[in-house]
DSSP file (Angstrom, degrees, kcal/mol; ACC not computed):
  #  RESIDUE AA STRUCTURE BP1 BP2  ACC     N-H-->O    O-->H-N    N-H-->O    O-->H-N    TCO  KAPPA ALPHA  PHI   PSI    X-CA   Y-CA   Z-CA
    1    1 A X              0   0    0      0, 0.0    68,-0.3     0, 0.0     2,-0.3   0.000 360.0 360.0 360.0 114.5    0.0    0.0    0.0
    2    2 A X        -     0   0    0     66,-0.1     2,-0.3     0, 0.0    66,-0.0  -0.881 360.0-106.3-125.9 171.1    1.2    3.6   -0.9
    3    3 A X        -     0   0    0     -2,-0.3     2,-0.4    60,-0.1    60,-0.0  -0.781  28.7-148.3-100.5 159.5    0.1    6.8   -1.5
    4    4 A X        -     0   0    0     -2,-0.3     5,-0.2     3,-0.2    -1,-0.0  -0.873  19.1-119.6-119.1 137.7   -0.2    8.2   -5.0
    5    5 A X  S    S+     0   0    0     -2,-0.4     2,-0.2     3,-0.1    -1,-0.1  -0.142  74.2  52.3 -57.3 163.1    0.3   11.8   -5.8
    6    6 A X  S    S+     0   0    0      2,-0.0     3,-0.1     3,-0.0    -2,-0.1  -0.669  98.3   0.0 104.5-175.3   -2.4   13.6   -7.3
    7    7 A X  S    S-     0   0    0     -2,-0.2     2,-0.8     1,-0.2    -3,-0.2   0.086  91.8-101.9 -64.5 132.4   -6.5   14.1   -6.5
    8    8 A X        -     0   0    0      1,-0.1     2,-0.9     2,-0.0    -1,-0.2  -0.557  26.5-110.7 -94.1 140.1   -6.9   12.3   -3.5
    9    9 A X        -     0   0    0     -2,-0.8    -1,-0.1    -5,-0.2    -3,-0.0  -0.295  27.2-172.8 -83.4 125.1   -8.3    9.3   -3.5
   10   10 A X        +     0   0    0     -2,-0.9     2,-0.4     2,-0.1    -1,-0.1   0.743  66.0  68.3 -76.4 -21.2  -12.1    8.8   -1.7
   11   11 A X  S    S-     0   0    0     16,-0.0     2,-0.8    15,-0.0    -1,-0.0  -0.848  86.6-118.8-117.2 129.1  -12.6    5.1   -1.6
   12   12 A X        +     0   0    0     -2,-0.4    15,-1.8    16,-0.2    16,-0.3  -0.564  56.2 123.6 -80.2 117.4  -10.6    3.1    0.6
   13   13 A X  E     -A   26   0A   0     -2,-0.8     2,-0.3    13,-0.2    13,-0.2  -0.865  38.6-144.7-156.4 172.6   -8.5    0.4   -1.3
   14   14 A X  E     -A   25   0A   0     11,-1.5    11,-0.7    -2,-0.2     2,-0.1  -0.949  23.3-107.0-150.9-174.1   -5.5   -1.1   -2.1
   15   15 A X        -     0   0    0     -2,-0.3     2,-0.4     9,-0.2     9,-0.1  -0.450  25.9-178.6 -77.7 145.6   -3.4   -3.0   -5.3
   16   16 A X        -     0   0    0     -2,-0.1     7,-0.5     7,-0.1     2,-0.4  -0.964   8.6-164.5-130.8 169.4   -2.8   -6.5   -5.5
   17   17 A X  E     -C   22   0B   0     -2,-0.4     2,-0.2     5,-0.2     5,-0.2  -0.969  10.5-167.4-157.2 148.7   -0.8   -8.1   -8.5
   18   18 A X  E >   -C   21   0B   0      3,-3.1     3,-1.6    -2,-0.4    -2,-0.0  -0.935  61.1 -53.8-117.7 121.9   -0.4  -11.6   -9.9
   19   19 A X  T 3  S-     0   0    0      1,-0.3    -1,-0.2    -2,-0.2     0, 0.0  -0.221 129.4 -17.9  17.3-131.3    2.5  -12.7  -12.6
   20   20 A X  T 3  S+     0   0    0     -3,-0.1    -1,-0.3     2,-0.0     2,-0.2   0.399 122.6  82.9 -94.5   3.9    1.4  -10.1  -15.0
   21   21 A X  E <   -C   18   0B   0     -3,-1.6    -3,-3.1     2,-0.0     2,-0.2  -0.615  52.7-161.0-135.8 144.7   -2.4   -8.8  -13.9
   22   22 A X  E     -C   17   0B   0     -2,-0.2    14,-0.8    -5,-0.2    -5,-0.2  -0.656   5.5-168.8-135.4 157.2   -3.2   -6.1  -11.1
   23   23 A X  E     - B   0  35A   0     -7,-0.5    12,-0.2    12,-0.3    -7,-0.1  -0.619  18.6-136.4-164.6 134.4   -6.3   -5.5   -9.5
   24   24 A X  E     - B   0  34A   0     10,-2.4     9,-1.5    -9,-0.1    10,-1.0  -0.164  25.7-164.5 -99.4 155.8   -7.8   -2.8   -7.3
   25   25 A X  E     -AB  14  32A   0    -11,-0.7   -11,-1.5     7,-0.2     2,-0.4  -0.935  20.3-130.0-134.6 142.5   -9.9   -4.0   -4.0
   26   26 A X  E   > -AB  13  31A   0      5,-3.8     5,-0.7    -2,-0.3   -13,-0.2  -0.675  13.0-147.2 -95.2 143.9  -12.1   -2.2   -2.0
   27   27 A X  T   5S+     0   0    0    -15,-1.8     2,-0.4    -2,-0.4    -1,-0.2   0.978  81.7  46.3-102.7 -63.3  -11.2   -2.7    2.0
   28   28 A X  T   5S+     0   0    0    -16,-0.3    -1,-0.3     1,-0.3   -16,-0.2  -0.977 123.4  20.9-126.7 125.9  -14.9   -2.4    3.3
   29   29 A X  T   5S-     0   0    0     -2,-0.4     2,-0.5    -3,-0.2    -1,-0.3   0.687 104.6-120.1 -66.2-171.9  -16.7   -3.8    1.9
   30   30 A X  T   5 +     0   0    0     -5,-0.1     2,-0.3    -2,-0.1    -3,-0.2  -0.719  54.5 146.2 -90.8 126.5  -14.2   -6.3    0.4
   31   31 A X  E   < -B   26   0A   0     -5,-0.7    -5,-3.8    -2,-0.5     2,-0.3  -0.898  52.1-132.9 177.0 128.8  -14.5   -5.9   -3.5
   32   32 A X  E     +B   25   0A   0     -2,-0.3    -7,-0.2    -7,-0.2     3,-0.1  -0.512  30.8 172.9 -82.8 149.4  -12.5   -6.1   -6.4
   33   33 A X  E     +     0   0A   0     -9,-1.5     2,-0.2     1,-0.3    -8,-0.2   0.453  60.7  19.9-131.4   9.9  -13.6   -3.0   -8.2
   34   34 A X  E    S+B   24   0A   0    -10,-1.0   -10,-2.4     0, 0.0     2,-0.4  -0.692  97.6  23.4 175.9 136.9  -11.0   -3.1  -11.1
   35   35 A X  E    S-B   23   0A   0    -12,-0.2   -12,-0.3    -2,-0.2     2,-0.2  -0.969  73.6 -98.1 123.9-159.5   -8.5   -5.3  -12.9
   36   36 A X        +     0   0    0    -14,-0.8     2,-0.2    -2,-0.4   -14,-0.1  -0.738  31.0 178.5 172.4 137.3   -8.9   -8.9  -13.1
   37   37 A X        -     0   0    0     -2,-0.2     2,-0.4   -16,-0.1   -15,-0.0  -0.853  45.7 -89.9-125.9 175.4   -7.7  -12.1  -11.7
   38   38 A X    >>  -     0   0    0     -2,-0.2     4,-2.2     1,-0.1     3,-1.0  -0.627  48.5-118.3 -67.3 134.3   -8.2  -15.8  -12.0
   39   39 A X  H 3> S+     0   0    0     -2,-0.4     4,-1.1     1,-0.2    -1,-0.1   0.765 115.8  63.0 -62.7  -3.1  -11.2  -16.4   -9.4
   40   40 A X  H 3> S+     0   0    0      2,-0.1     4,-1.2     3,-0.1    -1,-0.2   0.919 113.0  32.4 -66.4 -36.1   -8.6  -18.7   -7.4
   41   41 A X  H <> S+     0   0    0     -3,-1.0     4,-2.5     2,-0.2     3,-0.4   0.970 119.2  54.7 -65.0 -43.9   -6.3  -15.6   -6.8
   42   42 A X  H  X S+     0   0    0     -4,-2.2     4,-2.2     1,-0.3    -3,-0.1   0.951 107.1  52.4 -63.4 -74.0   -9.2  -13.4   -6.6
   43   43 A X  H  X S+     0   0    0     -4,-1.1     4,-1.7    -5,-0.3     5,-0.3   0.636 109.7  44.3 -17.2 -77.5  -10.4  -15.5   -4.1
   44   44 A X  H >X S+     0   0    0     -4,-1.2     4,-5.4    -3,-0.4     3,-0.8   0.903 110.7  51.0  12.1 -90.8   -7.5  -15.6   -1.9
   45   45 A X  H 3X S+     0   0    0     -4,-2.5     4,-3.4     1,-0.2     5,-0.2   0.985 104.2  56.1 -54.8 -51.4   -6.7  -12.1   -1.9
   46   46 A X  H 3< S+     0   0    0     -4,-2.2     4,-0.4    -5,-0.3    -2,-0.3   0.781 116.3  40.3 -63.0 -15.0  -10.3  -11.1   -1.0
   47   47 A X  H << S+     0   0    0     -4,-1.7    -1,-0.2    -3,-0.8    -3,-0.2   0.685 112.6  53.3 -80.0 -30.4   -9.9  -13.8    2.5
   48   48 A X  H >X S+     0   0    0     -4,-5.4     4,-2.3    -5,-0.3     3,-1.4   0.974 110.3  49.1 -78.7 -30.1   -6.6  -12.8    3.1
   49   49 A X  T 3< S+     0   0    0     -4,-3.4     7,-0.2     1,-0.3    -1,-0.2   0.621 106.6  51.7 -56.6 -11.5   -8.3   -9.3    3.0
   50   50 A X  T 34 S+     0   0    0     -4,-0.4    -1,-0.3    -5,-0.2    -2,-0.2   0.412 109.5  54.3 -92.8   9.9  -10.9  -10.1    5.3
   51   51 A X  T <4 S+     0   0    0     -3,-1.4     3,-0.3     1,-0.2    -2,-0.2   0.873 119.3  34.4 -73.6 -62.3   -7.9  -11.5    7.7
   52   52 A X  S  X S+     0   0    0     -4,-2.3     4,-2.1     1,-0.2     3,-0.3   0.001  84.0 113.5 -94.8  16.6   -6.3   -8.4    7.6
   53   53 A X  H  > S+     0   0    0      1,-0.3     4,-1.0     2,-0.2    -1,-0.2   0.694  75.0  59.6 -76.1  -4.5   -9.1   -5.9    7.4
   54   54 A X  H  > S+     0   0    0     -3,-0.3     4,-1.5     2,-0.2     3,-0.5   0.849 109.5  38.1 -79.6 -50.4   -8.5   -4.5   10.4
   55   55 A X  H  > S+     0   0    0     -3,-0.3     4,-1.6     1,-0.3    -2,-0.2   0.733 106.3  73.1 -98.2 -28.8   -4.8   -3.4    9.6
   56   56 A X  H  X S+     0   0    0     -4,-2.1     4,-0.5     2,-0.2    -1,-0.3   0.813  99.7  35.8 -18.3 -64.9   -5.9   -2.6    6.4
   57   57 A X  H  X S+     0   0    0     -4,-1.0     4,-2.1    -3,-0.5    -2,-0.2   0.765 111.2  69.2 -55.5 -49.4   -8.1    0.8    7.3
   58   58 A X  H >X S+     0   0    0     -4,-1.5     4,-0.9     1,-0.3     3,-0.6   0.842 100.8  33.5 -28.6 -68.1   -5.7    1.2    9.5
   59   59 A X  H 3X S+     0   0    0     -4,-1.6     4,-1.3     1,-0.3    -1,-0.3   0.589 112.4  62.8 -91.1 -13.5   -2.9    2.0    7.0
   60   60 A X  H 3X S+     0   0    0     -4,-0.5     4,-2.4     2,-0.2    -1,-0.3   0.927 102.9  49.1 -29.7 -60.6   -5.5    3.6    4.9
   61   61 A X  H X< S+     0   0    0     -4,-2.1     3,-1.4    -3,-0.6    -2,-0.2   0.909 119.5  46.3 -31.1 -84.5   -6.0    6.4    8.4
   62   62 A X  H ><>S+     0   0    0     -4,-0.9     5,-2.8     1,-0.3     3,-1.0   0.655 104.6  52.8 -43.3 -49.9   -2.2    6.5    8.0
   63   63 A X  H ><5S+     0   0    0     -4,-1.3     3,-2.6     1,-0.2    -1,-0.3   0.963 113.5  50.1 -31.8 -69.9   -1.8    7.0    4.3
   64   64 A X  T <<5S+     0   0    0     -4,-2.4    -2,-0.3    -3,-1.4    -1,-0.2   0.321 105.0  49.6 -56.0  -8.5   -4.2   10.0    4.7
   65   65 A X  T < 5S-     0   0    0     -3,-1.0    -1,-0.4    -5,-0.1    -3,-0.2   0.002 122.6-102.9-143.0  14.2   -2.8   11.6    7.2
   66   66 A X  T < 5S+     0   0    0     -3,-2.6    -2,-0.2     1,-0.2    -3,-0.2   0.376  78.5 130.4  84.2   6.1    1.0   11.5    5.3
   67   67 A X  S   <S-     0   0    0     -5,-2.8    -1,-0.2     1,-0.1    -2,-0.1  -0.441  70.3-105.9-108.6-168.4    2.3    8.7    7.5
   68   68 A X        -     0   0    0     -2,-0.2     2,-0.3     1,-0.1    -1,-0.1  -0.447  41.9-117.1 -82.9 155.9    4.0    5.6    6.1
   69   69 A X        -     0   0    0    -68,-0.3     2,-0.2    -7,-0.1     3,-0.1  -0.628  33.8-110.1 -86.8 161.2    1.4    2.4    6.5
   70   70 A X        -     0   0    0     -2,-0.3   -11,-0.1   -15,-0.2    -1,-0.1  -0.435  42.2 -82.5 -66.1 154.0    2.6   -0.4    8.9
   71   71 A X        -     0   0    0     -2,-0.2     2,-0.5     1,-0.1    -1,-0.1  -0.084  40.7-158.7 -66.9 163.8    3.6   -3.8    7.5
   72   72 A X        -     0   0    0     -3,-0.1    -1,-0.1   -16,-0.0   -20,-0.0  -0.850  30.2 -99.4-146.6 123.7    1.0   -6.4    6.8
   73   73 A X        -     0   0    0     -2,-0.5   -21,-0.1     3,-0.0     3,-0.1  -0.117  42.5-127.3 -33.1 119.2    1.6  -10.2    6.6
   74   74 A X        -     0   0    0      1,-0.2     2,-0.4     2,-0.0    -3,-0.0   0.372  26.5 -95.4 -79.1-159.7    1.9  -11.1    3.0
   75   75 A X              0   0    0      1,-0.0    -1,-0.2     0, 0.0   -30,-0.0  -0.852 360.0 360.0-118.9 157.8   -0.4  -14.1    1.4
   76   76 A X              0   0    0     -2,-0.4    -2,-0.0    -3,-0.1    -1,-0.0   0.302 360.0 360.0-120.9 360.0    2.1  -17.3    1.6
């Protein structure tokens, strides 16, 4: 998760990427909202995000507010 320069962004989300394919997620609720994966990754990332949704928002707060997010266990 990073912040991107520019028009700030209103919906909270964050990137995920497999071999060559990206796709945007929504943190609550959890929804891919752009991109494409295979529905096994998809799958996956949207459980590990409900794992993690907590620490998610979190480093959303922290984005917004200029500081660096905290780490977040990766999917294994």
């Amino acid at each position: 998760m990073y912040r991107e320069l520019g028009e700030p962004h209103h919906k909270a989300h964050f990137h995920a990427y497999y071999q060559e394919q990206m796709a945007v997620f929504t943190m609550d609720p959890i929804d891919m909202i752009a991109g494409s994966f295979p529905n096994p990754q998809r799958r996956l990332v949207e459980a590990w995000a409900e794992l993690h949704q907590t620490e998610l928002l979190k480093d959303w707060s922290l984005l917004l507010n200029g500081r660096k997010p905290d780490p977040i266990a990766p999917l294994r």
